[in-house]
C-alpha positions in Angstrom: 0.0 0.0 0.0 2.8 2.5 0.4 4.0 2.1 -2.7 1.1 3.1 -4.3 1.3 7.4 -5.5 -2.5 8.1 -4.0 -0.7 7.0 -0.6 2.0 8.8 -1.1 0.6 12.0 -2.3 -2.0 11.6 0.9 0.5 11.6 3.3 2.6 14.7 2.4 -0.8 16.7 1.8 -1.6 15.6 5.8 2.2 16.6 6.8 1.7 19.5 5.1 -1.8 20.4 6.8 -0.5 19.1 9.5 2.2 21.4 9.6 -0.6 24.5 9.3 -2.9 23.1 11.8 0.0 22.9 14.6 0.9 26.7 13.6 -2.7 27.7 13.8 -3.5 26.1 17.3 -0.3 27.5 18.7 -1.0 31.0 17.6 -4.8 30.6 18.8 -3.7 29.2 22.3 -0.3 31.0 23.0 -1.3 34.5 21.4 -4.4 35.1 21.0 -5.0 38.8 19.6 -1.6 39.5 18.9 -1.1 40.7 15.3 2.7 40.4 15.2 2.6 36.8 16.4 0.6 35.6 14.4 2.1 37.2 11.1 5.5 35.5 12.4 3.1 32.3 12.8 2.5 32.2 9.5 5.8 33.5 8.3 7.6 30.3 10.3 4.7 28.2 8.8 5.2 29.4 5.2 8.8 28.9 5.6 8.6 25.2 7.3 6.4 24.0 3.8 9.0 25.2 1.6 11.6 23.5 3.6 9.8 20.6 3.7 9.0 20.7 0.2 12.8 21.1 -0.9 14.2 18.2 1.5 11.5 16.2 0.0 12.5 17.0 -3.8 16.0 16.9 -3.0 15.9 13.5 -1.3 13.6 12.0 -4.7 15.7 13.8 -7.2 18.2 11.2 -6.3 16.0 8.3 -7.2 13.8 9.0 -9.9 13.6 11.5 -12.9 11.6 14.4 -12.5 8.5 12.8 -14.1 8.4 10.4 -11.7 8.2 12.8 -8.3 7.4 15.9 -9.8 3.5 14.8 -9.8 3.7 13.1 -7.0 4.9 16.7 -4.8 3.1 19.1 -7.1 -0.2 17.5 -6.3 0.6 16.4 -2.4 0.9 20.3 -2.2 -1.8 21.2 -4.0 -4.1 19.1 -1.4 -2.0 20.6 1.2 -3.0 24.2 0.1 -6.5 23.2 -0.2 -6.6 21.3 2.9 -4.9 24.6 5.3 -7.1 27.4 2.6 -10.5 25.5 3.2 -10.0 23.4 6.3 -7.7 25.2 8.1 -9.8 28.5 8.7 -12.1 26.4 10.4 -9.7 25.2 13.6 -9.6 28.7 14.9 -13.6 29.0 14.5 -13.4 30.8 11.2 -14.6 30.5 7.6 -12.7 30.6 4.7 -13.4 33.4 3.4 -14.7 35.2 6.8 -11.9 38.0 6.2 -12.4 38.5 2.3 -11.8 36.8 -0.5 -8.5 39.3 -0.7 -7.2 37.4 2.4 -7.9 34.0 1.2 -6.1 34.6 -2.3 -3.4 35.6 -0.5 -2.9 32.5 1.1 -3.8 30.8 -1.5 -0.8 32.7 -3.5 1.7 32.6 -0.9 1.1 28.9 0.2 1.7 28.6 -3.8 4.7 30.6 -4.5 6.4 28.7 -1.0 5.4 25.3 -2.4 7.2 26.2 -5.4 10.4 28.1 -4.8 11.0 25.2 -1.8 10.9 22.6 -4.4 12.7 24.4 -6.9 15.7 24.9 -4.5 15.4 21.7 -3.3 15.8 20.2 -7.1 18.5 22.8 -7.4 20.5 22.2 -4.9 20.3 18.1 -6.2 21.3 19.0 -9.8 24.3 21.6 -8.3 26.1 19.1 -6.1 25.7 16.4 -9.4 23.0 14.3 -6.9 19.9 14.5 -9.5 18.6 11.2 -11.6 20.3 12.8 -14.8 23.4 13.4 -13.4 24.0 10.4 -11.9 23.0 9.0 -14.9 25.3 10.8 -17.2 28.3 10.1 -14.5 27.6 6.4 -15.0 27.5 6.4 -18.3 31.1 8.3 -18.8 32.7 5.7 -16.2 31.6 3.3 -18.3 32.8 4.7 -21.4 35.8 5.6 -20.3 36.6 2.5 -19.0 36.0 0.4 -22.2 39.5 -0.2 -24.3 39.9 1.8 -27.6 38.8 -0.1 -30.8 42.0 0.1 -32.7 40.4 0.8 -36.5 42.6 -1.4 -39.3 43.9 0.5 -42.2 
C-alpha cells in the first residue's frame, strides 16, 4: 500500500496540513489577539512548507527523474494548500473566506509561490552538487565509457 502514489501524495498533503494546523493552534492558544505573532506564525509556517518541500524533492531527485516525483509533490501540495485554505480556517472558528476573499487569495498565492520556490531549490541544490537522476545517470554512463579499451580501426 505505500508504494502506491495516492498513498503517497496523501501523506505529504496531511504533513503539510498538519504542519498549518500545529501553527494555527499554537497562535490561537499561545497569542491570541496578537497581530505580530501571528504574522511571524504564518511566516515560520510558510517557511517550514517550503523547507519541507525542498528536502522532500532533493531527497527523490536522487532516485527518480523528474517525471516520476514531480507529480507526486506538485499534487501532495496542492491538497496541502487546499486542505490549510478550506479546512484550516475552520480550527480557529473561522470561515474561509470570513476576512475576504482578498485574504484567502493571499494565502492561496503565498502557500503557492512557498510550495514552489522550496521545491525548486530543493531540485536545485540536487542537480548543483551532481545528486539529480540525470546526473547520476550521465556520470555512470562516462565511467563506463571511459573504462572500455579503444577499438583500434585497421587501415
Amino acid at each position: 500500500m505505500t508504494q502506491q502514489r495516492w498513498f503517497r501524495i496523501t501523506v505529504l498533503a496531511a504533513g503539510l496540513f498538519a504542519i498549518n494546523a500545529v501553527a494555527r493552534l499554537v497562535v490561537r492558544f499561545g497569542f491570541d489577539g496578537d497581530n505580530i505573532a501571528q504574522n511571524r506564525g504564518s511566516t515560520a509556517m510558510f517557511a517550514l512548507i517550503a523547507l519541507v518541500l525542498g528536502v522532500l524533492t532533493f531527497l527523490r531527485a536522487h532516485r527518480t527523474a523528474p517525471s516520476g516525483w514531480l507529480p507526486d509533490v506538485g499534487f501532495g501540495a496542492l491538497g496541502g494548500m487546499l486542505l490549510t485554505v478550506l479546512v484550516g480556517p475552520l480550527l480557529n472558528g473561522n470561515a474561509p473566506f470570513a476576512n475576504g476573499a482578498g485574504d484567502f487569495f493571499l494565502q492561496v498565492w503565498l502557500y503557492a509561490g512557498c510550495a514552489i520556490v522550496g521545491s525548486a531549490l530543493g531540485y536545485g541544490l540536487a542537480v548543483v552538487l551532481g545528486r539529480d537522476y540525470r546526473s547520476r545517470a550521465l556520470q555512470a554512463y562516462s565511467a563506463q565509457r571511459t573504462n572500455r579499451p579503444r577499438r583500434v580501426v585497421g587501415r
